[in-house]
C-alpha positions in Angstrom: -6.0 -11.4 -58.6 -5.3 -11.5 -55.1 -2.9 -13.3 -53.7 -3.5 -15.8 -50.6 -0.5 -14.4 -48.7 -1.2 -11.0 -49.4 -2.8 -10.7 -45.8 0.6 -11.6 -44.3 2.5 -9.1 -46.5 0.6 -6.5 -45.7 0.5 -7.4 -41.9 5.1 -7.5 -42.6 4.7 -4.3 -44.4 3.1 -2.2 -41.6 5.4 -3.8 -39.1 8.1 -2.3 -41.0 6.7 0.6 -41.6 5.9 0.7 -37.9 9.0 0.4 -36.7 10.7 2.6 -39.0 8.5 5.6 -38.4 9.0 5.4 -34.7 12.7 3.7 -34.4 13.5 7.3 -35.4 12.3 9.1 -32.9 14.2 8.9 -29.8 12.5 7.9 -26.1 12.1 10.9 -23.9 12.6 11.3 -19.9 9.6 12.9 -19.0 9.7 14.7 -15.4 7.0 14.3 -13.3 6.2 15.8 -10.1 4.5 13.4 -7.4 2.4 15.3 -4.7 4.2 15.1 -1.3 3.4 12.4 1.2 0.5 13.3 3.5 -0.3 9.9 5.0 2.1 7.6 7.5 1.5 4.5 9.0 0.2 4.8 12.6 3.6 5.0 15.3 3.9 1.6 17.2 6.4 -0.5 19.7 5.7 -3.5 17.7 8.7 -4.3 15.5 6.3 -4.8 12.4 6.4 -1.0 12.4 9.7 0.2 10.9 9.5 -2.6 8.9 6.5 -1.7 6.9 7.9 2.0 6.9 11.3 0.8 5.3 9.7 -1.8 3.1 6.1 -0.6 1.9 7.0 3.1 1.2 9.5 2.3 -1.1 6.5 1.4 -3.5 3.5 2.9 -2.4 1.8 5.4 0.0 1.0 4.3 3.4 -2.8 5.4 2.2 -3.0 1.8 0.8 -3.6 0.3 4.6 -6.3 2.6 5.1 -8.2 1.2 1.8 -8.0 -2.3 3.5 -11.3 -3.6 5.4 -10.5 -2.8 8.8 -12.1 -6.4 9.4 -8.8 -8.0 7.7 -7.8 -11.0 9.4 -4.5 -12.0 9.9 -4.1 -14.5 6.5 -5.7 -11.0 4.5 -2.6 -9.1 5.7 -0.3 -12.3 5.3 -1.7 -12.4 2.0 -1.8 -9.1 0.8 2.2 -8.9 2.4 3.2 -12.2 0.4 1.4 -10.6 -3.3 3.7 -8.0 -2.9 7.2 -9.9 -2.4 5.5 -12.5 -5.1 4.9 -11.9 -7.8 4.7 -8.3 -7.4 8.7 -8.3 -6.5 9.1 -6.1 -3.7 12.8 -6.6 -1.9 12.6 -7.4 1.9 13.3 -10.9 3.4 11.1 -13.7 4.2 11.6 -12.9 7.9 10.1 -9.9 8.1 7.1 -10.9 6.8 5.3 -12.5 10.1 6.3 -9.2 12.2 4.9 -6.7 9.0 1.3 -8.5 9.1 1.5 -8.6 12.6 2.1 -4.1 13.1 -0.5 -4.6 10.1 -3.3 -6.9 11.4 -3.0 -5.4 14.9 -3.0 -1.5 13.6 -5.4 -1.7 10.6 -7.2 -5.0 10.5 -9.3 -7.4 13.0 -7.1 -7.4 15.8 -6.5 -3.7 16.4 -7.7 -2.2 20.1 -11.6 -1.8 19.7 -12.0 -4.4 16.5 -15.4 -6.0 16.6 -15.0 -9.5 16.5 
């Protein structure tokens, strides 16, 4: 005869057993090798610029712009600039957000030199 909690004991047992066949094994540092950064974010007077170049690459390769829709408006880039501060967590201040979408709207997106409107 089975019992009705059996289900749960089993489910307790395999946790335990779970945990004790892997809580002896000790986590590893794995190395890993990244390939070397090919792409950077197009030169510029505005201040935006070194902004985005202290603050983006510290998280991802400046190849990300380049996936964007060069149509991006100016609230995509503001956006996509607030995502990362929240709730991705990226660590730059509230003020340099207006001057990073503006380098990045006027470099990558709608309001670049040549942009169709």
């Amino acid at each position: 005869m089975i019992h009705h909690s059996a289900p749960k004991a089993l489910a307790i047992l395999a946790l335990i057993f779970g945990i004790t066949f892997t809580a002896d094994r000790p986590a590893i540092a794995l190395d890993m090798v990244l390939p070397q950064e090919t792409e950077k974010y197009a030169a510029s007077d505005l201040p935006g610029y070194k902004l985005v170049e202290q603050h983006c690459l510290m998280c991802h390769s400046a190849h990300y712009v380049k996936y964007q829709p060069h149509s991006s408006s100016r609230e995509y880039w503001d956006a996509i600039v607030n995502k990362m501060k929240h709730p991705f967590g990226a660590f730059f201040p509230d003020e340099d957000i207006a001057p990073m979408v503006d380098y990045l709207v006027r470099t990558y997106g709608a309001e670049r030199p040549g942009a169709r409107p």
